[in-house]
N, CA, C and O atoms as CSV, one atom per row, in Angstrom:
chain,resi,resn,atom,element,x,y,z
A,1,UNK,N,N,122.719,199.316,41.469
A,1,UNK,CA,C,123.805,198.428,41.835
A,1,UNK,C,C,125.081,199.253,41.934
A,1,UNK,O,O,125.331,199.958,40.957
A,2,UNK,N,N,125.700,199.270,42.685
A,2,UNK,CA,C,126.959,199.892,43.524
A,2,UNK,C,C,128.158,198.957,42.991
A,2,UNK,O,O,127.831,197.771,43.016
A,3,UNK,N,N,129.337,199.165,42.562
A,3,UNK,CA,C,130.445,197.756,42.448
A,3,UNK,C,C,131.762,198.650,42.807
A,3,UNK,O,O,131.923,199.754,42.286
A,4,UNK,N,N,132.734,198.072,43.775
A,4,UNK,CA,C,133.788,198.201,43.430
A,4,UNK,C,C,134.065,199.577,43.878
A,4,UNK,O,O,134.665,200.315,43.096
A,5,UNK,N,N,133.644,200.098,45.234
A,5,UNK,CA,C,134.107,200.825,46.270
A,5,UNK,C,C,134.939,200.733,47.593
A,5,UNK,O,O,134.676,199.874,48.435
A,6,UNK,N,N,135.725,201.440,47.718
A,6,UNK,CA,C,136.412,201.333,49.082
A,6,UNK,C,C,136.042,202.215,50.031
A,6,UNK,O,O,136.135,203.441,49.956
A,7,UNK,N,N,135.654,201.626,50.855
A,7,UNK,CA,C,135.186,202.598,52.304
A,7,UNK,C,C,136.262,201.650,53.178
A,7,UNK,O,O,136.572,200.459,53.150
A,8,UNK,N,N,136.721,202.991,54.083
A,8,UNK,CA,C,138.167,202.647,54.785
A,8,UNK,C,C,139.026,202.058,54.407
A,8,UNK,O,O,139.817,202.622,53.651
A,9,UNK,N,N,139.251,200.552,54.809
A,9,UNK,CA,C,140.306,199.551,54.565
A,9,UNK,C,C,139.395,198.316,53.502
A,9,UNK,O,O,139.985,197.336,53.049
A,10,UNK,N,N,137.819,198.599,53.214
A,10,UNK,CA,C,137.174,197.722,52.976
A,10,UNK,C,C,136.829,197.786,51.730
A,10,UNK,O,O,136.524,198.941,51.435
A,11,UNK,N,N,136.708,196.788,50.546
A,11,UNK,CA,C,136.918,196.992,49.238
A,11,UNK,C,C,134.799,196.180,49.327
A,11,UNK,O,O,134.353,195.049,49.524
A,12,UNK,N,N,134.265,197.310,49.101
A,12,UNK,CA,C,132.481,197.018,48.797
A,12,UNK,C,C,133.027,196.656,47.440
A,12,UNK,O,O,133.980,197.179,46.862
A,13,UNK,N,N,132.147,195.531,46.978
A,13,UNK,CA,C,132.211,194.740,46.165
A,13,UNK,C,C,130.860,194.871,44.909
A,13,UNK,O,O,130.951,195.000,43.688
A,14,UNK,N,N,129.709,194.779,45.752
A,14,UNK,CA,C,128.471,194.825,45.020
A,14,UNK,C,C,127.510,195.437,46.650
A,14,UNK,O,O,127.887,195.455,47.822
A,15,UNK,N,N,126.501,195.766,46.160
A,15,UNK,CA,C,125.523,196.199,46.471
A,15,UNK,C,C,123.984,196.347,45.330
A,15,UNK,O,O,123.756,197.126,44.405
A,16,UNK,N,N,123.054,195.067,46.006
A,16,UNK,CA,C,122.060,194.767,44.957
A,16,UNK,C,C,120.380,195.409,45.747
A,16,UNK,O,O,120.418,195.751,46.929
A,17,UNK,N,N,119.187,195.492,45.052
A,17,UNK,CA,C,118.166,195.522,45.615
A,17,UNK,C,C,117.080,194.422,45.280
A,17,UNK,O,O,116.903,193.741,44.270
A,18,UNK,N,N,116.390,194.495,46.537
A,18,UNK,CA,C,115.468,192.821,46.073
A,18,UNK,C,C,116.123,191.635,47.279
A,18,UNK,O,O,117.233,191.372,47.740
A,19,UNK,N,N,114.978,191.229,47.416
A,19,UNK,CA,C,115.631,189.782,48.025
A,19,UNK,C,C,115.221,188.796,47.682
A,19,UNK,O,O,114.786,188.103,48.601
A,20,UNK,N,N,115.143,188.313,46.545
A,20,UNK,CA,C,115.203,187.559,45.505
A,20,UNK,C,C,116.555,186.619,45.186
A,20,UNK,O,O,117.555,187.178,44.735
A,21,UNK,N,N,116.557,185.039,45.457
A,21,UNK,CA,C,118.364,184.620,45.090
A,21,UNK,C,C,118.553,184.974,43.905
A,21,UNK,O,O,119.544,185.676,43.705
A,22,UNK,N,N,117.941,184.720,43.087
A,22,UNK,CA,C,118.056,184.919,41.709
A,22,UNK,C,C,119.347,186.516,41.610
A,22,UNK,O,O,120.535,186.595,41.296
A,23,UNK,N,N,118.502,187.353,41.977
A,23,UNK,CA,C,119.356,188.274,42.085
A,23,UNK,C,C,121.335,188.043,42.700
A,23,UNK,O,O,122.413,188.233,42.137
A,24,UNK,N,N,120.970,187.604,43.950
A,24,UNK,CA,C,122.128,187.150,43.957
A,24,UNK,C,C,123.177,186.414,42.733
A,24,UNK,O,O,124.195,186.835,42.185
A,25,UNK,N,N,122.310,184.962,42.586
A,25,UNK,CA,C,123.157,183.865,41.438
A,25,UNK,C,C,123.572,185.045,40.258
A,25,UNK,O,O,124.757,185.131,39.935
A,26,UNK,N,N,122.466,186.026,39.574
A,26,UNK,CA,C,123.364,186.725,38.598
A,26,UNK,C,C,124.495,187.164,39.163
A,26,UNK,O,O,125.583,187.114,38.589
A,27,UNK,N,N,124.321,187.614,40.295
A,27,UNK,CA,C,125.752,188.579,40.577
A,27,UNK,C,C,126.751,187.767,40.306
A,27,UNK,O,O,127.643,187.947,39.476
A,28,UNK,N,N,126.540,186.548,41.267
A,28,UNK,CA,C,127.802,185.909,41.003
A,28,UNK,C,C,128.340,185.057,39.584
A,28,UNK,O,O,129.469,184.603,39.397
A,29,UNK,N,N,127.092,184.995,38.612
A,29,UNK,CA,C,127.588,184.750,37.445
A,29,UNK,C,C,127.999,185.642,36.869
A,29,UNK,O,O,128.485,185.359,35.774
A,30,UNK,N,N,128.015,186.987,37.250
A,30,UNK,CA,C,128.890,188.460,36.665
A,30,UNK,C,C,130.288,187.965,36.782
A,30,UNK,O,O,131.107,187.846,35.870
A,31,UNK,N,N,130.471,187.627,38.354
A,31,UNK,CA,C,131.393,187.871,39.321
A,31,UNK,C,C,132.475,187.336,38.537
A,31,UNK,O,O,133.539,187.790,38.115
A,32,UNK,N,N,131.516,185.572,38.431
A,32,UNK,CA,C,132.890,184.734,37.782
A,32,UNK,C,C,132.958,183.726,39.153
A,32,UNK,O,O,132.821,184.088,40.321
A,33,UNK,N,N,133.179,182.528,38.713
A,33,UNK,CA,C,134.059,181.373,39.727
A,33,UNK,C,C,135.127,181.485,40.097
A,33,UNK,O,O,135.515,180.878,41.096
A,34,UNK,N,N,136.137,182.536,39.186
A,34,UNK,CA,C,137.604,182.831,40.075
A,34,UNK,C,C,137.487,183.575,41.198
A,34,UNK,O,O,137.816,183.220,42.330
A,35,UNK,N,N,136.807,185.073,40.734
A,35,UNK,CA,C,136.794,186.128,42.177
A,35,UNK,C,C,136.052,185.749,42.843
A,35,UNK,O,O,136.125,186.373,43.902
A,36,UNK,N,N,134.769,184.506,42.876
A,36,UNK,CA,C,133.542,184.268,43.781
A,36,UNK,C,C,134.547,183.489,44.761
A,36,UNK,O,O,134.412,183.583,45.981
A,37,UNK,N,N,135.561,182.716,44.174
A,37,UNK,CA,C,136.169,181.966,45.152
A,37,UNK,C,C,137.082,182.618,45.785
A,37,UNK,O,O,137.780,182.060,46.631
A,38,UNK,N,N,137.211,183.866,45.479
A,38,UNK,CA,C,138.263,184.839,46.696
A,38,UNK,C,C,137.873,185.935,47.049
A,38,UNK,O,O,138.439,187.028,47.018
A,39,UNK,N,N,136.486,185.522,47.531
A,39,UNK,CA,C,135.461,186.771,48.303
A,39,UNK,C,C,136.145,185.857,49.749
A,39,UNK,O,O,136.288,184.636,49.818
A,40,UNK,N,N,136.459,186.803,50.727
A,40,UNK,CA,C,136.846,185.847,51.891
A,40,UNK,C,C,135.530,186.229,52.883
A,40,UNK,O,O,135.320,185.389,53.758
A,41,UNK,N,N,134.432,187.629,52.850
A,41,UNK,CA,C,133.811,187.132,53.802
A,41,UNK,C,C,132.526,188.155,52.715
A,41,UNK,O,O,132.769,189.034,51.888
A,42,UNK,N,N,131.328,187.645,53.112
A,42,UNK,CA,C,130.302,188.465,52.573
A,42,UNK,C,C,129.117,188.895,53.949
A,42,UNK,O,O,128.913,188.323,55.020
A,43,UNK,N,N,128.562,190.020,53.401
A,43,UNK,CA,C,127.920,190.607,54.700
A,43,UNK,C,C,126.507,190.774,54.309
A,43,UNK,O,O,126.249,190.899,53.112
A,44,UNK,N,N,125.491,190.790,55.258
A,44,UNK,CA,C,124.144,190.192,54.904
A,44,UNK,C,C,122.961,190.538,55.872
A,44,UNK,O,O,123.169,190.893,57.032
A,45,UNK,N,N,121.729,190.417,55.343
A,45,UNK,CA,C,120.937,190.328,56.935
A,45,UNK,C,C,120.399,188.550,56.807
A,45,UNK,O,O,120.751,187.718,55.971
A,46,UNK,N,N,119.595,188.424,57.781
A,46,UNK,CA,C,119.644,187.045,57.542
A,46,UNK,C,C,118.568,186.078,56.948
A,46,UNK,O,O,118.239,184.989,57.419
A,47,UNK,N,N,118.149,186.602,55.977
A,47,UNK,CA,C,117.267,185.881,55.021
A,47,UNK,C,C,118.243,184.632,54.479
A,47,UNK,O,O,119.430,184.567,54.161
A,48,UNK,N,N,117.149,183.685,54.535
A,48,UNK,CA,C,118.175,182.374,54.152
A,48,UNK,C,C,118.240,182.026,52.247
A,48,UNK,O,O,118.937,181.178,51.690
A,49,UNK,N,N,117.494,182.775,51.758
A,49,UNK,CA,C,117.613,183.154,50.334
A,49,UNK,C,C,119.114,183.773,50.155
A,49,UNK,O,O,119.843,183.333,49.266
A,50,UNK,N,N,119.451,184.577,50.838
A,50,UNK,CA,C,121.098,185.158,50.724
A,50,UNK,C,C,121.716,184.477,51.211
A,50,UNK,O,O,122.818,184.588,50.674
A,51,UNK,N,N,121.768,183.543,52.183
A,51,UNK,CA,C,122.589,182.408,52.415
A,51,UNK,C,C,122.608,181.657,51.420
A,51,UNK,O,O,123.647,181.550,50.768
A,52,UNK,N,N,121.371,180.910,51.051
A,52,UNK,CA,C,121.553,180.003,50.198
A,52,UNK,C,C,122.049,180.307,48.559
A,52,UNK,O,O,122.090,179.458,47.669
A,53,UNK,N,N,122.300,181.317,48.471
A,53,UNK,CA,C,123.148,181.634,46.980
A,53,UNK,C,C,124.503,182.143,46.859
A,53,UNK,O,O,125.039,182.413,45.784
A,54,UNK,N,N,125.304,182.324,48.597
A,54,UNK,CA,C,126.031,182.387,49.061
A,54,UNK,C,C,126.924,181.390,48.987
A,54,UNK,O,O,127.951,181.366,48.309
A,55,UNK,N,N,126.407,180.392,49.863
A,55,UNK,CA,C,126.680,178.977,49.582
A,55,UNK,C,C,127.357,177.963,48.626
A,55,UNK,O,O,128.299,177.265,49.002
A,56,UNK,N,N,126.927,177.918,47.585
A,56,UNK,CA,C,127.289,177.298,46.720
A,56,UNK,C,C,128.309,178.022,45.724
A,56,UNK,O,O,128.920,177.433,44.832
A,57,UNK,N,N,128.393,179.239,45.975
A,57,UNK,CA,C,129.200,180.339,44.518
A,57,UNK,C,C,130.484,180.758,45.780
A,57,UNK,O,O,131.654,181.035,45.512
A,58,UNK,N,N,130.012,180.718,46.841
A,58,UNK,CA,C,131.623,181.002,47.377
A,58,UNK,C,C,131.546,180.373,48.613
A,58,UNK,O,O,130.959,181.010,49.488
A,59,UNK,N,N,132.189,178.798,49.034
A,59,UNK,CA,C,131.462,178.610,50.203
A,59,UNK,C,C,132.950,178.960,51.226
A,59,UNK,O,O,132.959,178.903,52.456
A,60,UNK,N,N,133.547,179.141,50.783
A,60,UNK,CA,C,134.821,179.576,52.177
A,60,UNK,C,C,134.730,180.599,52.638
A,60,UNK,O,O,135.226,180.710,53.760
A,61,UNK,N,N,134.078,181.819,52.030
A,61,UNK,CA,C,133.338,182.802,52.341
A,61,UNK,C,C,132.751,183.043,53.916
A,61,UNK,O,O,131.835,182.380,54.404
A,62,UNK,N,N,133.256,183.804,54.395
A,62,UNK,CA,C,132.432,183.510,55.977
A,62,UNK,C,C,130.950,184.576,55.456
A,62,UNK,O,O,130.939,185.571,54.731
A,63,UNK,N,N,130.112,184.056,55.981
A,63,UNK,CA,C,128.866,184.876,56.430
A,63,UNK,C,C,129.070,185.674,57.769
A,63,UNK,O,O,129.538,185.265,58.832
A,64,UNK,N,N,128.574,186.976,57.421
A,64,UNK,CA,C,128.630,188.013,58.158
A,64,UNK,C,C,127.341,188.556,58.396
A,64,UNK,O,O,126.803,188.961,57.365
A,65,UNK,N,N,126.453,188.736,59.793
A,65,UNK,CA,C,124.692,189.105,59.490
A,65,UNK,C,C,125.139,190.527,59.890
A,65,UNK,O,O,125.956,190.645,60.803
A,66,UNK,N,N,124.683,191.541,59.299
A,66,UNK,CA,C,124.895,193.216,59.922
A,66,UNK,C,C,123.942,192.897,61.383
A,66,UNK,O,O,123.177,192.087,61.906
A,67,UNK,N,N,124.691,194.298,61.582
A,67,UNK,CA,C,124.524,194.167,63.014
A,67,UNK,C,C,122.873,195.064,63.351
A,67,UNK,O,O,122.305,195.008,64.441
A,68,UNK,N,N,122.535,195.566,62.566
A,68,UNK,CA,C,120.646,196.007,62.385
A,68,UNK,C,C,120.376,194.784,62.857
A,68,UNK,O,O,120.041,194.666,64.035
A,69,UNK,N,N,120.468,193.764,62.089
A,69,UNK,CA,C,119.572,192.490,61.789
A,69,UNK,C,C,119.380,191.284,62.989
A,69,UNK,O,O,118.419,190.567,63.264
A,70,UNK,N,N,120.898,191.415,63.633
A,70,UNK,CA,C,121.226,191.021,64.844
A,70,UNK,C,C,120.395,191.142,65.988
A,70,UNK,O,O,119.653,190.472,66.707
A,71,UNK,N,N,120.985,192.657,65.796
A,71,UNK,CA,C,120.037,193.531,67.029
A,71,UNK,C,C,118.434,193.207,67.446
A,71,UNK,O,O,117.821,192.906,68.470
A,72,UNK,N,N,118.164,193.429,66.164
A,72,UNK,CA,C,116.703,193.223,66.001
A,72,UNK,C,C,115.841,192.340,66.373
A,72,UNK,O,O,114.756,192.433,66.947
A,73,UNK,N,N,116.863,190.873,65.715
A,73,UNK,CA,C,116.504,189.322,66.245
A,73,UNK,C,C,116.879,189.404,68.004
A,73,UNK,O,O,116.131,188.609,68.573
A,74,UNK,N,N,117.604,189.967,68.792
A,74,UNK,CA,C,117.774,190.010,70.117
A,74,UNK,C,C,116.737,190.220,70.928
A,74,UNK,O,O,116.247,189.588,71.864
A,75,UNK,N,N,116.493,191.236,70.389
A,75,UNK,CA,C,115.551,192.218,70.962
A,75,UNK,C,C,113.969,191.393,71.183
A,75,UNK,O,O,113.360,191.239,72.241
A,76,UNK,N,N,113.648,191.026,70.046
A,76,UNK,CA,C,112.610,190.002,69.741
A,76,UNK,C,C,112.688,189.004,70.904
A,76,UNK,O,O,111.930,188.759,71.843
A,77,UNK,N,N,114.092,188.426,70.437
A,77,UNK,CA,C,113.605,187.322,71.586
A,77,UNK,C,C,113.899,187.590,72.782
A,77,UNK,O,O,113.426,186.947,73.719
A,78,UNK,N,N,114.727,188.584,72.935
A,78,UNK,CA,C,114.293,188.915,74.687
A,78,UNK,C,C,113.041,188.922,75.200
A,78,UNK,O,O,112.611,188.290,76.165
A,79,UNK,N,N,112.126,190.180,74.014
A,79,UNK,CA,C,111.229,190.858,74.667
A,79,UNK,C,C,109.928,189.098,74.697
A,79,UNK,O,O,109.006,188.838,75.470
A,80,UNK,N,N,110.480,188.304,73.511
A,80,UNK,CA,C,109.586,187.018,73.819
A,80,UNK,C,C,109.377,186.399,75.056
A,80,UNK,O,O,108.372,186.059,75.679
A,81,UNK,N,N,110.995,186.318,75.319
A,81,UNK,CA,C,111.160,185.119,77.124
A,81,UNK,C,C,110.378,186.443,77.944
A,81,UNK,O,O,109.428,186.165,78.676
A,82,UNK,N,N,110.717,187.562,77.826
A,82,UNK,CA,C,110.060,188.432,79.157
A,82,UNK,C,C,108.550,188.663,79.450
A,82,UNK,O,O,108.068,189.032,80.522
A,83,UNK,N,N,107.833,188.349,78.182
A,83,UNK,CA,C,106.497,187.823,77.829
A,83,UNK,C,C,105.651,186.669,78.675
A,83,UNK,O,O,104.687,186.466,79.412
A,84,UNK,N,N,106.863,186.032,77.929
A,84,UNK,CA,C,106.704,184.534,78.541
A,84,UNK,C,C,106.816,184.636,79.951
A,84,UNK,O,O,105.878,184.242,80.644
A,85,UNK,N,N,107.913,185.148,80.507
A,85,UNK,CA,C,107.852,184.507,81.953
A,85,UNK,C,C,106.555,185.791,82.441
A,85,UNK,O,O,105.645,185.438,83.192
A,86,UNK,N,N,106.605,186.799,82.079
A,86,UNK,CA,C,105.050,187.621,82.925
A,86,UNK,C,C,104.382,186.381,83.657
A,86,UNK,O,O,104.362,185.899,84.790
A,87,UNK,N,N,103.606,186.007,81.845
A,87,UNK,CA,C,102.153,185.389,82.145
A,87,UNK,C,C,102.688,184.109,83.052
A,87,UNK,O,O,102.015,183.797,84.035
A,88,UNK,N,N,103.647,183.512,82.799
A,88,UNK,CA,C,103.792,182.293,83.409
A,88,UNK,C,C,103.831,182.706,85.177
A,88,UNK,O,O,103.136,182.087,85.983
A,89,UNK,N,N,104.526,183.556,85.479
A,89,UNK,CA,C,104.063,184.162,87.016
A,89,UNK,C,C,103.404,184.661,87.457
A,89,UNK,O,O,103.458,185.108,88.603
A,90,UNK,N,N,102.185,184.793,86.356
A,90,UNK,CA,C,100.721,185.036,86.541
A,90,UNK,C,C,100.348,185.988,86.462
A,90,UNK,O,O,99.218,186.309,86.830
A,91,UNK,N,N,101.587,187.112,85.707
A,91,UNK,CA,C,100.782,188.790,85.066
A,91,UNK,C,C,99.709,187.953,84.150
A,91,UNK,O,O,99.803,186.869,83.574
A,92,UNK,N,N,98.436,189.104,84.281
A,92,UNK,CA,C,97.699,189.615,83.207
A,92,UNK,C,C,97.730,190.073,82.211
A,92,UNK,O,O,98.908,190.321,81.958
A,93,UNK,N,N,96.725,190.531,80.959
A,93,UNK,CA,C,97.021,191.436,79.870
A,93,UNK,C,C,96.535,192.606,80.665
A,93,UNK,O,O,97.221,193.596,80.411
A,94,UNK,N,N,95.612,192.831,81.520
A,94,UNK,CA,C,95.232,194.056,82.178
A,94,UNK,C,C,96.827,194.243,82.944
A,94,UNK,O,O,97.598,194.973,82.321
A,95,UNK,N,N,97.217,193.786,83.913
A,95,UNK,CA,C,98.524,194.086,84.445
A,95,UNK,C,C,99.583,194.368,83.287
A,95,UNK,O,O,100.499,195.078,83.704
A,96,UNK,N,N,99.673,194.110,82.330
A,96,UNK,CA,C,100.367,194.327,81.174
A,96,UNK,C,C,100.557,195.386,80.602
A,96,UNK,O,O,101.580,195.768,80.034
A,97,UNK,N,N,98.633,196.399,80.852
A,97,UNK,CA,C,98.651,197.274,79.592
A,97,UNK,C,C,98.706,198.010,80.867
A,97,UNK,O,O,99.730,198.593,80.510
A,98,UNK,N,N,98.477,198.540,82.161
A,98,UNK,CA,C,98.723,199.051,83.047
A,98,UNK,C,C,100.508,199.747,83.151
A,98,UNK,O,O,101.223,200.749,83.166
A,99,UNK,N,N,100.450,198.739,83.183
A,99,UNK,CA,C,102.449,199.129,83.048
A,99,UNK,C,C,102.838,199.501,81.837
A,99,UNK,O,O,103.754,200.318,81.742
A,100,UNK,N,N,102.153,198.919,80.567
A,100,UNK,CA,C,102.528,199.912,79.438
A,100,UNK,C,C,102.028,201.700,79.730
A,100,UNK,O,O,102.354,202.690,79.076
A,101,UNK,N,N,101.450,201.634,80.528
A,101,UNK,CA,C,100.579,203.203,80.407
A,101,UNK,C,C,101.628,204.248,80.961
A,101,UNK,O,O,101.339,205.444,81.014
């Protein structure tokens, strides 16, 4: 666990391992209800376990998803619709693995 670094202009706060809420709720029972309520934004990937312990311990807090996690989910569903429309215009899996080659 990491607490209470500044990189650039940005004051890192915590840094935990696990994705477990539980993990989270301790933090923020470390934290306290005063400073939980003047976290103004927290940063995340997007498991809804870290939302949901987010939530309730600081909710004015904006959620922030890193941008890995973003990316990642994009990518996915691009490469889903481009899937999708193949077969729907009547590629094959043989026409498929052809063009993968």
């Amino acid at each position: 666990m990491n607490t209470h670094k500044r990189i650039g202009g940005v004051l890192l706060v915590w840094i935990g391992q696990g994705r477990e809420r539980d993990t989270l709720d301790a933090f923020f029972a470390k934290l306290g209800r005063t400073r939980s309520r003047r976290l103004e934004a927290v940063t995340m990937d997007m498991w809804q376990g870290y939302i949901g312990a987010v939530q309730p311990h600081a909710p004015q807090a904006a959620i922030v998803f890193d941008r890995f996690h973003i990316e990642r989910y994009l990518t996915k569903t691009v490469d889903d619709v481009r899937k999708q429309e193949f077969f729907r215009r009547g590629g094959t899996s043989a026409a498929a693995a052809v063009a993968r080659s």
